[in-house]
N, C-alpha and C positions, 0 to 999 in steps of 0.2 A: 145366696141363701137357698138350702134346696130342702122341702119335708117328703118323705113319701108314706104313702099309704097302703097296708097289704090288704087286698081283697081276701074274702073267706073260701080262697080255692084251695086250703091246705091239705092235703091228702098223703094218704097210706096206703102202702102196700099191704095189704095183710101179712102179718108175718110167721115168718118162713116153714108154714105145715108143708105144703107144698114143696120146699129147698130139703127139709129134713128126708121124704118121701123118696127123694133121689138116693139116701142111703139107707134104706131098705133091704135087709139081707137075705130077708125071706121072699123067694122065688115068688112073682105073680100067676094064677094059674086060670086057665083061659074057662074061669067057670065064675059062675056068682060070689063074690068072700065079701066078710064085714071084718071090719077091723074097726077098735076102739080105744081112745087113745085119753092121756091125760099131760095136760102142758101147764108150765109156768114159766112166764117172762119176766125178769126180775126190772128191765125198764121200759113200759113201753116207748118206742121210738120210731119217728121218720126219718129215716136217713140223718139218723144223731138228731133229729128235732124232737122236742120235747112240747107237755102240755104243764100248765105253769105248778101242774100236783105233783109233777112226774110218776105216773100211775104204774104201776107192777099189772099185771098179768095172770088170770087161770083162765083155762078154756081147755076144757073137756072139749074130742072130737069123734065125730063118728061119721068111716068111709064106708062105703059102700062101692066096690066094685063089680058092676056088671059082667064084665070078662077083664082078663090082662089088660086093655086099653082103654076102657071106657069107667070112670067114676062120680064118684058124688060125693059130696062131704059137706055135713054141719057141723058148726060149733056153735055153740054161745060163750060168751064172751063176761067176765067177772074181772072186775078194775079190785085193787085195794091203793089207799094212798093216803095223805093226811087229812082229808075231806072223809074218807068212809073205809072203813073196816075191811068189808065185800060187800060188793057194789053189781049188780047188775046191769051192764052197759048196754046189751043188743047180741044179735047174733050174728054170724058168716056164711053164707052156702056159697059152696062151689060148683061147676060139676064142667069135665075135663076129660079129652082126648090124650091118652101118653102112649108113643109108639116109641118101642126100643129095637135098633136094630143089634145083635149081639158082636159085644165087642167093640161096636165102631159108633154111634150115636144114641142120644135118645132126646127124643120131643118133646113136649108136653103143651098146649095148648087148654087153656081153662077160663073160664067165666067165673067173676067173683060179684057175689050181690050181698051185699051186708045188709042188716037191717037193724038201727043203731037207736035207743031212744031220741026223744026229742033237746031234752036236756042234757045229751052226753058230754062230756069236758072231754074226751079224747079227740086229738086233732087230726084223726080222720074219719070222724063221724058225718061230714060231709058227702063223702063219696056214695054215690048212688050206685055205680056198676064198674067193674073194670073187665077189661079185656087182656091177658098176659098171653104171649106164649115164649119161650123158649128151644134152645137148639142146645144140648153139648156132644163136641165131635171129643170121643175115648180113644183114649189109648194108652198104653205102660207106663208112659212117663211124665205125660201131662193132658188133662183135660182142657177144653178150653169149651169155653159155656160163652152166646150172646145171647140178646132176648133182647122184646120190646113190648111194651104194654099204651094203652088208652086208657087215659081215666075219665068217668064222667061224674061231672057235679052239676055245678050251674053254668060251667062249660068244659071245652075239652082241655085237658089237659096229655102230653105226652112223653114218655119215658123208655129209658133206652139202658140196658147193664151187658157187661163184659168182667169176663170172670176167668183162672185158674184155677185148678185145684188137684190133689194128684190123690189117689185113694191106697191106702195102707191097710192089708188084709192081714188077720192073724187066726190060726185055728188054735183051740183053747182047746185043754182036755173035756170031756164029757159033753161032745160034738157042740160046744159053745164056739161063736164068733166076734172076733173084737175089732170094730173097723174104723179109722181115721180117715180123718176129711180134710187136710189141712186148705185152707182157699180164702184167696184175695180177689176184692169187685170192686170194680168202680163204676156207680150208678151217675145216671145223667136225668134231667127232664125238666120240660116248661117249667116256666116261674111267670107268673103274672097278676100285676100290681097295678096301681094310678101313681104318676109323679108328678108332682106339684114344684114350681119352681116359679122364682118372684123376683120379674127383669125390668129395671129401670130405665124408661122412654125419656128419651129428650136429645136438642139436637144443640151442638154446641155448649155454650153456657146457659144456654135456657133446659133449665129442671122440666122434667115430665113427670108422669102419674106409674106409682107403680103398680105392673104388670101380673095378673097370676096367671101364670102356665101352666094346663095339666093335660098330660099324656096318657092314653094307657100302653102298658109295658110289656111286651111279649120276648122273654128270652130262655132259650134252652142253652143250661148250664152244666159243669159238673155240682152234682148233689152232694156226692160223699165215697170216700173208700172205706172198704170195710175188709176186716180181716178176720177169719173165723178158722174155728178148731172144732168138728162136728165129730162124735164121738158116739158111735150104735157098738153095745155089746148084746147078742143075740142068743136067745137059747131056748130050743123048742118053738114056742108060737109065740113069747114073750119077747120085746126089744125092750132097751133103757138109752135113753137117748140124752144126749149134754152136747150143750152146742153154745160155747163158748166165744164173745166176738168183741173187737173194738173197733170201733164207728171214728171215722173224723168227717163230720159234718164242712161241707163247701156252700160257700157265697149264701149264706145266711144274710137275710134282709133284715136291716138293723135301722133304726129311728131314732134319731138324736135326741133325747131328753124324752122318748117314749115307750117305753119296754113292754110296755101292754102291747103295741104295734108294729114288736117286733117278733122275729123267729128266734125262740132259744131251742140252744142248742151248743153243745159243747165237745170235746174227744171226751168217750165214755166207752167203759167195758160194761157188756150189760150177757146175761147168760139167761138160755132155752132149755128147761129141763125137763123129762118127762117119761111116760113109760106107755108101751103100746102093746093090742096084745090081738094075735092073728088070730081069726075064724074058720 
């Protein structure tokens, strides 16, 4: 007989302003810009894990780049779900290193600090600070993107993603641009929990006392694949941004006859939609 226990390490990646930001078809220009953006998440999601409302998603953003490499970005952050209407959850700041080199790479390295109420039901309202960065090496026919982040809460936790993706350009009359992203990730990172387990001592026919065993659990897994269809059509300083994906959640930590203390989480399509507008 074995029960286990999920500690409240569960965490998020903030989602994907940053990943959308890579397709971007308005040139960065090595001077101060704002840009101002408006986003809806129609699930929010951890790696296909859910929170038991499964909350939707606005968050208005506002970047602020210093030069081509250097930015900053807030949002706050509005839940709707069957608990509330619109919901104010907390806010996000980032602020991030992105160096492209033309043609052949581009970096990004960024700090993220949320700051989430006390009451939030979303399941990464935990997360105190993270640390991401990224590398994708370009080229004609196929991108190839890895990355690795630190999350902190009330410990560390660690993460690791590996990604394809190939970019589809099209020039549109009335100097519009329409550009696909088609791209597959398989995300990885710490999991950890208590195990409990109850072993029966005794030697021969003589019965013994049962035993509780409990561990704590440290394993880096695969999290999830995901498959996405990001979709920027551009014109003048205005983008429209849809970013289309399905998630298959991995090694979700499950509890026999306890669902409250387990990970939900299912294969879901959940869609990024939004509109940004260059300064």
């Amino acid at each position: 007989m074995k029960t286990e226990k999920i500690l409240p390490n569960f965490l998020l990646v903030f989602f994907s302003i940053a990943a959308i930001a890579q397709t971007d078809t308005i040139p960065l220009k090595d001077k101060p810009q704002f840009k101002l953006g408006l986003y809806y998440n129609s699930k929010l999601n951890y790696y296909g894990r859910t929170d038991s409302l499964q909350s939707s998603g606005f968050f208005p953003v506002t970047e602020f780049w210093v030069n081509k490499n250097i930015y900053i970005t807030a949002s706050p952050v509005f839940i709707s779900n069957t608990a509330a209407s619109l919901e104010y959850a907390g806010s996000v700041a980032t602020a991030g290193f992105r160096f492209e080199k033309e043609k052949k790479s581009i970096s990004n390295i960024y700090l993220v600090k949320p700051l989430y109420k006390d009451n939030s039901q979303l399941v990464q309202s935990v997360l105190k600070a993270q640390a991401i960065a990224t590398h994708s090496f370009q080229n004609k026919i196929l991108n190839i993107t890895i990355g690795g982040d630190i999350k902190l809460s009330d410990q560390l936790d660690y993460g690791a993603t590996a990604g394809l993706d190939h970019i589809l350009r099209f020039e549109l009359p009335g100097q519009a641009v329409l550009v696909l992203n088609p791209s597959a990730y398989i995300n990885a990172g710490t999991q950890q929990f208590t195990k409990t387990s109850y072993k029966q001592s005794g030697f021969l026919f003589f019965p013994g006392a049962q035993q509780e065993i409990t561990e704590e659990v440290n394993k880096f897994n695969i999290l999830s694949y995901e498959f996405s269809m990001p979709v920027v059509f551009a014109k003048g300083k205005m983008l429209l941004i849809a970013n289309p994906a399905y998630v298959l959640p991995q090694n979700l930590i499950t509890i026999s006859n306890r669902p409250d203390l387990s990970e939900r989480g299912e294969n879901m399509f959940y869609i990024t939609v939004g509109a940004k507008m260059n300064f």
